[in-house]
N, C-alpha and C positions, 0 to 999 in steps of 0.2 A: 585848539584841537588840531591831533598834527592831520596831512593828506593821508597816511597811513590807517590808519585810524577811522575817520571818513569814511574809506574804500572798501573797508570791512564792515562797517556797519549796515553801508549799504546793500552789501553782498548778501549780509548776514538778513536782512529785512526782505529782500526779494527773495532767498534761500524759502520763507517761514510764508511770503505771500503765495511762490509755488505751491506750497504746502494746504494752504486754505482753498489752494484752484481745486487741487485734486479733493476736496471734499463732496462735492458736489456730486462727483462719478461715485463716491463711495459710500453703496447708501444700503450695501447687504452686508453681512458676516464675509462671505465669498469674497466680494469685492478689496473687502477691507485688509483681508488674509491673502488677496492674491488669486485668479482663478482665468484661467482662457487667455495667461501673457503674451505677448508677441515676442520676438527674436529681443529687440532693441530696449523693452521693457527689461526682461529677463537680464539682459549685460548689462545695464544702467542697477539695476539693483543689485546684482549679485556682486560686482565690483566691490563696491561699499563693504564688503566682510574683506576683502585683501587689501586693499590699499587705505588705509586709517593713518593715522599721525607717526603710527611704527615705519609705514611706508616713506616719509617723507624726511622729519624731524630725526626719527631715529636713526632709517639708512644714511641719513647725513652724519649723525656723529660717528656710527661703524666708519664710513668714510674716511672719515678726517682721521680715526683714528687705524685704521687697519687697509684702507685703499678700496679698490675695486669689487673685494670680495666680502666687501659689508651688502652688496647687491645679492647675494646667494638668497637674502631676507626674502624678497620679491620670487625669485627666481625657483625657488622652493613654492612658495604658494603657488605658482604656475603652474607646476610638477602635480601638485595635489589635485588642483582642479582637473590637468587633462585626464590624471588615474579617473578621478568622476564620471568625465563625461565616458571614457572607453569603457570602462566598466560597469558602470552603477547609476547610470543615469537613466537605462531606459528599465534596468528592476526596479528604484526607486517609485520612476512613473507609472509603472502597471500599477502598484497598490494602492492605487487614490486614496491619498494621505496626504496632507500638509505638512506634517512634521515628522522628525526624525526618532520619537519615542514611539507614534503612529508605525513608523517601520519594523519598529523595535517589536512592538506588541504582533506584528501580522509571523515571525516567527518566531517569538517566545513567550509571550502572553501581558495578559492586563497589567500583572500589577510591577512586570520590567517595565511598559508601559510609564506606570507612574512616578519609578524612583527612577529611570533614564531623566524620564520630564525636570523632578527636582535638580537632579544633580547640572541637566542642560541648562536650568536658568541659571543656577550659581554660576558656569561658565561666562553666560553672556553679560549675565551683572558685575560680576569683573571686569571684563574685556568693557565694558560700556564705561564703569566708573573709571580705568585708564583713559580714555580718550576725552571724557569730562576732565578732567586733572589734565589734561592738552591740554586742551582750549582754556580751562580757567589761566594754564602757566605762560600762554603763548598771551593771554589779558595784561598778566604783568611784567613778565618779559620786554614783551614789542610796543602794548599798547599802552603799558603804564596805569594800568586799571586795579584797585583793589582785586586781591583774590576772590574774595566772595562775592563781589558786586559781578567779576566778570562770570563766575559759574552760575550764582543764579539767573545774569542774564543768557547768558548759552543756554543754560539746560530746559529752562523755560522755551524758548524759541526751540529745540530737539521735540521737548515734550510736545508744545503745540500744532508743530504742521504733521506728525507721525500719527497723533491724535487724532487730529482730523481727516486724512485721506488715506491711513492706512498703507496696504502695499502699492495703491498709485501714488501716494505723495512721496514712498521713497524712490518708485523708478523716477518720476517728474524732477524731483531735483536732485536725485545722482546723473539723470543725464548735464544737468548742467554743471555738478561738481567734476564727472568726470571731462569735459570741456575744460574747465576755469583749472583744474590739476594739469593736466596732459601743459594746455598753452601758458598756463605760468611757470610751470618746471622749463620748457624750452624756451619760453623767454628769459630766464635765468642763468642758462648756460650759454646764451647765446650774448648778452651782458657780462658775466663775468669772464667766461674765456674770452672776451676781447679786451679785459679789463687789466687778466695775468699775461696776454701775448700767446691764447691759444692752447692747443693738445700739446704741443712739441713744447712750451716752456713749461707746463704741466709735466711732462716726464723729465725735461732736467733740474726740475728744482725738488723732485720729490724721488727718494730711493727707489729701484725698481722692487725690493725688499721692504714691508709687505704691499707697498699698494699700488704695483701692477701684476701681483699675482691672486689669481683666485683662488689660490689657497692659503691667501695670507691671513686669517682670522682664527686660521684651526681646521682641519679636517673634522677631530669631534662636534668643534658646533654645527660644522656645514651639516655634516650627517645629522645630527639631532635636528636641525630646522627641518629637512628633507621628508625624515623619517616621522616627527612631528605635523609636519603639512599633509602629509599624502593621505594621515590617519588623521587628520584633522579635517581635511575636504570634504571629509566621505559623510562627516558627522557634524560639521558646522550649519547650526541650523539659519540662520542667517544669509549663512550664501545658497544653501540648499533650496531652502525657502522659494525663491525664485523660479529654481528649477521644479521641482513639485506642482509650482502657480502655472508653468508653459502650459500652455495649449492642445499641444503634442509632443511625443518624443521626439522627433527629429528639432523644432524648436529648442528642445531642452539640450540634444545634446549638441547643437551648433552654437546656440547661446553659453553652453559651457565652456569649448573648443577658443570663441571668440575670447570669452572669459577670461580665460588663461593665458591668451597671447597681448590682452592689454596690461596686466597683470605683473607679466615676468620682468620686461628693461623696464618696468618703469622705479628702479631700486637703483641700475644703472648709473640715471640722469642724477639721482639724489647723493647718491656713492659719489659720480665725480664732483658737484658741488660741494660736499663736506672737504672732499681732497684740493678742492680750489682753495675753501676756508683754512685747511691746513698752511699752504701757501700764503694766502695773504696774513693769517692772524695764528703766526706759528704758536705761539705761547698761550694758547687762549687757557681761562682756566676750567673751561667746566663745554665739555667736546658736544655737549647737549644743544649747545648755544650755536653750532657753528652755522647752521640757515639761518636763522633769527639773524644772526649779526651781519649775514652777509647782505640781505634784505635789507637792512638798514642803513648801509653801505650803500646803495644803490639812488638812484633818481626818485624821489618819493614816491612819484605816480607808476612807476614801475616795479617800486619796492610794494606798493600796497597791495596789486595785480598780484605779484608773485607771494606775498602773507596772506590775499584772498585763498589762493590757491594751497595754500597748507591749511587753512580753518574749510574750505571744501573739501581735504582727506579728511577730518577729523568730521566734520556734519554728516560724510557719507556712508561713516560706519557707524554713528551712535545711532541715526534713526533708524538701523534695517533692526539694529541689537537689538531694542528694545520691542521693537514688531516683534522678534522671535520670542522674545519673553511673552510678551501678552500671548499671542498664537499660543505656544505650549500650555501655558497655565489654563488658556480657555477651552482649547482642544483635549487636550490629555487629561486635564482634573475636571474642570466645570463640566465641559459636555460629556466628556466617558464616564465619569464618576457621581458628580454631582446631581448634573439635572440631563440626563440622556434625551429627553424630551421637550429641552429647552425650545423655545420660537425663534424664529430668525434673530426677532428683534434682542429678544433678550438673550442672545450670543453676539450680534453686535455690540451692546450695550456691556457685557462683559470682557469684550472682547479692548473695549477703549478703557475702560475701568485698568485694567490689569496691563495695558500697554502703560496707559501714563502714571499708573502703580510702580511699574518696573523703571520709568523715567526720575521718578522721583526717589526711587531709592539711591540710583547710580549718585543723583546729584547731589543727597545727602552724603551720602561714603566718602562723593570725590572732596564736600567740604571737610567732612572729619580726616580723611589720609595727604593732605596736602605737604608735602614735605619728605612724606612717611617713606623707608624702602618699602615697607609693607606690603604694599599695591601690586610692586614685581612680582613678590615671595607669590601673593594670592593668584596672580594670572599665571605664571608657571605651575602653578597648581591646577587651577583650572583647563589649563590646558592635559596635562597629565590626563584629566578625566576624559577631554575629549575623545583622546587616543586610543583610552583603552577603551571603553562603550564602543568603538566601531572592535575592536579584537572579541568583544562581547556578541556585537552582532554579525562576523563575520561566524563562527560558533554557529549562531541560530539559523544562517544561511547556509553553511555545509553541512554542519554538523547535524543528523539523523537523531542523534542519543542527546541533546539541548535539551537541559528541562528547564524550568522558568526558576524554581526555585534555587538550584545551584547557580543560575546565571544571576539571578537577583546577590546573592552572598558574594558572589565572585565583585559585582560592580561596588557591594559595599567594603570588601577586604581590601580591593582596588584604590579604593578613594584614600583608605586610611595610608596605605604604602607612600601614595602619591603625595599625602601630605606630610607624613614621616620625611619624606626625602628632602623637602622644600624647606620644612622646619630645621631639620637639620643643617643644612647645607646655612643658613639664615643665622643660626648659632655660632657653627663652630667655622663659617668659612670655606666648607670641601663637604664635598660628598663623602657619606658612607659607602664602603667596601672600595672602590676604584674611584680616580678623579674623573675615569669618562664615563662612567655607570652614572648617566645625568638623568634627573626624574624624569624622562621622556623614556628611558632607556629600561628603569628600573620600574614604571608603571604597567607596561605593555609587554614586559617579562611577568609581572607579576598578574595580569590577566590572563595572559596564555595560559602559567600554570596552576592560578589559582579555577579557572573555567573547566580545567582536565578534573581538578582534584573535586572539584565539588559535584561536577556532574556524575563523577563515583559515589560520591556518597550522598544524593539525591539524584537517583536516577529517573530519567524520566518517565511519566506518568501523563494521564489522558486530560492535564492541565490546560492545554493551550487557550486562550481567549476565553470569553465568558461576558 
C-alpha cells in the first residue's frame, strides 16, 4: 500500500469521525438544518459550495492548458458571493427561511415554492454526483483503486458523517478541509516552484500568450462564468444555506464578505500549478491529469498531504450538497406540503431520510456516468436553471405585477430552453443561433422574457401563499 494512499485514508477516516462528533450537538431539525451559526461556522460551510474539485483539479487543467486566466473560475465565484453579501444577504435574512424556494414562496407563492424546490434539487444532485465522479476518478487515477470500490467507499463516508450531524458536521469538517486545502495547495507551489527554478523560469519557459494573460481563455467564458456565478450566488442553496442558518445579519453578511475573499486566489495557486505541470510534463495527454501527476512527482509524504488536500475540495462540497437536498425536500414538500404539522422529531427524522436519499442517488449516477461526457452536459444545465430561478425571483422582488402562476411557466419554459441549449450544443458541437449565445446566456434571456410575457397573460391575482 503506497504512503499516498495511507494519508488519504487516514484523512478520509478522521474527515467521517468529525462527522460522528457533530452528532451529538445535533439532536433537533433546527440544529440539523443549521440555526444561530457563528461567523466561523458560516465560512467553514459556506466555502464548501465554491471551492469543490472544479476548484482545484479542474483550475489545474484550465491552467496547463490556458495559463493564469483559468483562475477567473475561483475569481468569478468570489464576484458572486460579495453581489450576496452587498445586496441580499440581509433580505434574505429578514424572511426566516432556510432555503431559497422558502424565499421564492415569501414573494410569489406556494406552489413556485415547490417547483423552485424540484428544479433546486436536480441542480445539487448534479453538482453532487460530479464531485462523486472526483473522488471515485482521483481512486483510480492516484490511488489505483477500482472505480466502484472507490465511490462506494467515498459516498458512504459523505453519506455517513452529513447524516449524522447535519449542518454542524459540515461546518466541523470544512473547517478542517478548508485548512488541509489552503496548506496543501501552498505546499505544493512552494515544492514545485523550487522544483522548475521558481516565477522567473515559469515565465521563460512558458509564452506570455495565453498564460500570463487574463484573458487568455476567452472573454466569452470569462463573462459567462461571471455572469453565471453572480446569478448563481444568490440562488445556490448550498452556500446560501449557511448564511440563512447565521445568527444575525451582520454575521451573515461578514461571513459572506470573508466568504468571498477565501474563495477568489484560491484558483490562482491551482492555475499556476497546472502551468508548472505544463512545464514539467509538456506532452501530457489528458490536461485533466496535470495535479494528480504532479503529486506523484513529489516526496510521497508530501505528495499525500497535497492529494489529502484535493479529496478535502471534493468532501467539502458533496456534504453541504446533499444537506441542501434534504433541507429542500424536507422544508419545502414534507413540512409545507405534506405534513405542516409534523413534530420536531419527525422533521428530523425526514430531514436524515431525504439527506442520505439524496446521497445515495448522487453515488448511484456517479457509478452509472463514469466515463460518460454526459455529467458536463447535465451540470451546465443545471446550472442554467440556477440562474435563471434568481431572474425569477428578482421579478417577484421588484416586480409589483409577479404573479405565481406566469412565474411558475416562466421557470418551466426556462428549464426546457436550458436544456435545449445543452443538448444541442452536445450533438452538433456549437451552439444554436451564435457561438457566444452560451446556455448561461440564452437561459437568463429567456427568463427575462419569458417572466414579461407570461405575466401578460396571467396577470396577477390575490394568489400569493396559502
Amino acid at each position: 500500500m503506497s504512503i499516498q494512499l495511507v494519508i488519504i485514508l487516514i484523512y478520509f477516516a478522521v474527515t467521517v469521525g468529525v462527522g460522528m462528533y457533530a452528532k451529538k450537538k445535533s439532536t433537533s431539525s433546527n440544529s440539523f438544518h443549521g440555526i444561530g451559526l457563528g461567523i466561523l461556522m458560516c465560512v467553514a460551510a459556506g466555502t464548501g459550495e465554491w471551492l469543490g474539485g472544479t476548484s482545484t483539479t479542474g483550475v489545474s487543467e484550465y491552467g496547463y492548458l490556458f495559463g493564469l486566466s483559468g483562475a477567473w473560475y475561483t475569481i468569478a465565484n468570489g464576484i458572486g458571493v460579495i453581489v450576496l453579501a452587498i445586496f441580499f444577504a440581509k433580505l434574505y435574512r429578514s424572511l426566516e427561511t432556510v432555503t431559497i424556494p422558502g424565499i421564492i414562496e415569501k414573494y410569489i407563492g406556494k406552489n413556485a415554492r415547490v417547483v423552485s424546490s424540484i428544479l433546486l434539487t436536480f441542480v445539487m444532485i448534479a453538482v453532487g454526483t460530479a464531485q462523486i465522479i472526483a473522488a471515485g476518478t482521483l481512486g483510480v487515477t492516484v490511488l489505483r483503486l477500482d472505480y466502484t470500490t472507490s465511490v462506494i467507499i467515498f459516498g458512504a463516508g459523505f453519506i455517513l458523517y452529513t447524516l449524522a450531524g447535519g449542518m454542524l458536521a459540515v461546518g466541523y469538517t470544512n473547517m478542517l478541509h478548508l485548512v488541509t486545502m489552503y496548506g496543501g495547495i501552498l505546499l505544493a507551489l512552494v515544492l514545485v516552484g523550487g522544483d522548475i527554478g521558481g516565477l522567473t523560469a515559469l515565465r521563460s519557459s512558458l509564452p506570455a500568450a495565453p498564460y500570463f494573460q487574463m484573458s487568455g481563455i476567452g472573454l466569452p467564458r470569462v463573462s459567462s462564468w461571471i455572469i453565471a456565478s453572480v446569478l448563481g450566488a444568490c440562488t445556490a442553496q448550498a452556500g446560501i444555506q449557511p448564511i440563512l442558518a447565521a445568527k444575525d445579519v451582520n454575521v451573515a453578511k461578514k461571513a459572506a464578505v470573508i466568504t468571498a475573499f477565501i474563495v477568489a486566489p484560491f484558483g490562482l495557486f491551482t492555475a499556476l500549478l497546472g502551468m508548472a505541470a505544463k512545464v514539467k510534463y509538456p506532452a501530457l495527454a489528458n490536461a485533466k491529469l496535470a495535479l494528480p501527476t504532479l503529486m506523484m512527482d513529489l516526496n510521497p509524504i508530501a505528495g499525500g498531504i497535497v492529494l489529502a488536500s484535493i479529496m478535502a475540495a471534493i468532501l467539502s462540497t458533496v456534504s453541504p450538497i446533499i444537506l441542501a437536498c434534504g433541507t429542500m425536500i424536507t422544508k419545502d414538500i414534507y413540512q409545507r406540503i405534506m405534513r405542516p404539522n409534523a413534530t420536531d422529531r419527525q422533521v428530523l427524522f425526514v430531514s436524515r431520510l431525504t439527506t442520505g436519499a439524496a446521497g445515495i442517488i448522487c453515488t448511484f449516477l456517479a457509478l452509472l456516468m463514469y466515463g460518460s461526457t454526459r455529467i458536463l452536459d447535465m451540470i451546465y444545465f443545471a446550472y442554467t436553471i440556477r440562474g435563471s430561478l434568481f431572474v425569477v425571483l428578482l421579478f417577484g422582488i421588484y416586480g409589483k405585477v409577479t404573479s405565481q402562476k406566469g412565474s411558475v411557466w416562466a421557470m418551466i419554459l426556462t428549464t426546457f430552453v436550458g436544456f435545449f441549449w445543452v443538448l444541442y450544443k452536445s450533438q452538433f458541437g456549437f451552439y444554436p443561433i451564435h457561438p457566444m449565445i452560451t446556455e448561461t446566456y440564452a437561459s437568463v434571456a429567456a427568463a427575462f422574457v419569458s417572466m414579461i410575457i407570461f405575466n401578460f397573460v396571467f396577470p396577477k391575482t390575490k394568489e400569493i401563499s396559502g
